[in-house]
matplotlib code that plots the C-alpha trace (Angstrom):
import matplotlib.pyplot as plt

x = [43.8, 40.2, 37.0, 34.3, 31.9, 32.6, 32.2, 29.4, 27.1, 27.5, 26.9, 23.5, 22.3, 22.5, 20.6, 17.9, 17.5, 17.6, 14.7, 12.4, 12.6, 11.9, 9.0, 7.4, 7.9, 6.1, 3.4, 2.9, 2.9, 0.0, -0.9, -1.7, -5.7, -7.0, -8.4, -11.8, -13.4, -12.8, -15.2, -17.2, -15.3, -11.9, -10.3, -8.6, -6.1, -4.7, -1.6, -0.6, -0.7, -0.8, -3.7, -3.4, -6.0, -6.4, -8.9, -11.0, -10.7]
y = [-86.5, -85.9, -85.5, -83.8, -86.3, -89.5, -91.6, -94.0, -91.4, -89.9, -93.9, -93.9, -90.8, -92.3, -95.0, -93.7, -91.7, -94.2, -95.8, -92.8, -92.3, -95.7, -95.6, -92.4, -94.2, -97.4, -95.3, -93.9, -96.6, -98.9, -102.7, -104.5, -105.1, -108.5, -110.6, -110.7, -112.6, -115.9, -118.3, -120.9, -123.4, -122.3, -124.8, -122.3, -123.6, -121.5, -122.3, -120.0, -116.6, -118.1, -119.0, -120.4, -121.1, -123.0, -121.9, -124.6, -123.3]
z = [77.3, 78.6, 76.8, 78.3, 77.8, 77.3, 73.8, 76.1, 76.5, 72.9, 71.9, 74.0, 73.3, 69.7, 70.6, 72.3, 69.2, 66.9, 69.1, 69.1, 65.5, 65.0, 67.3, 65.3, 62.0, 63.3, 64.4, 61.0, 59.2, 58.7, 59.0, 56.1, 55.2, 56.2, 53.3, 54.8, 51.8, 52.3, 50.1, 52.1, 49.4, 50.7, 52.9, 56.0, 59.0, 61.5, 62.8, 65.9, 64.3, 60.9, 58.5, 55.4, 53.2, 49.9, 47.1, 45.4, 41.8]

ax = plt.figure().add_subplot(projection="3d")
ax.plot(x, y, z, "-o")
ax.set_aspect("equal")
plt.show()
């Protein structure tokens, strides 16, 4: 029995889709606000992409 096309290229076609309509929702969907109030008290680190800072309350 032959198919005319074959189940790999029905598999990646499926993909590819997959891939561009999770490239249009990421587009759509926006970061998160940075906390741009930071108290001169507060004691910040950064750690590679991380910050973390504790609040003197």
């Amino acid at each position: 029995m032959t198919t005319d096309t074959p189940r790999g290229w029905m598999f990646t076609l499926g993909l590819a889709a997959l891939a561009v309509l999770g490239a249009l929702a990421a587009r759509t969907v926006q970061p998160p606000a940075a906390e741009d109030q930071v108290s001169q008290t507060d004691s910040c680190f950064r750690y590679g992409r991380f910050e973390c800072c504790i609040k003197d309350d």
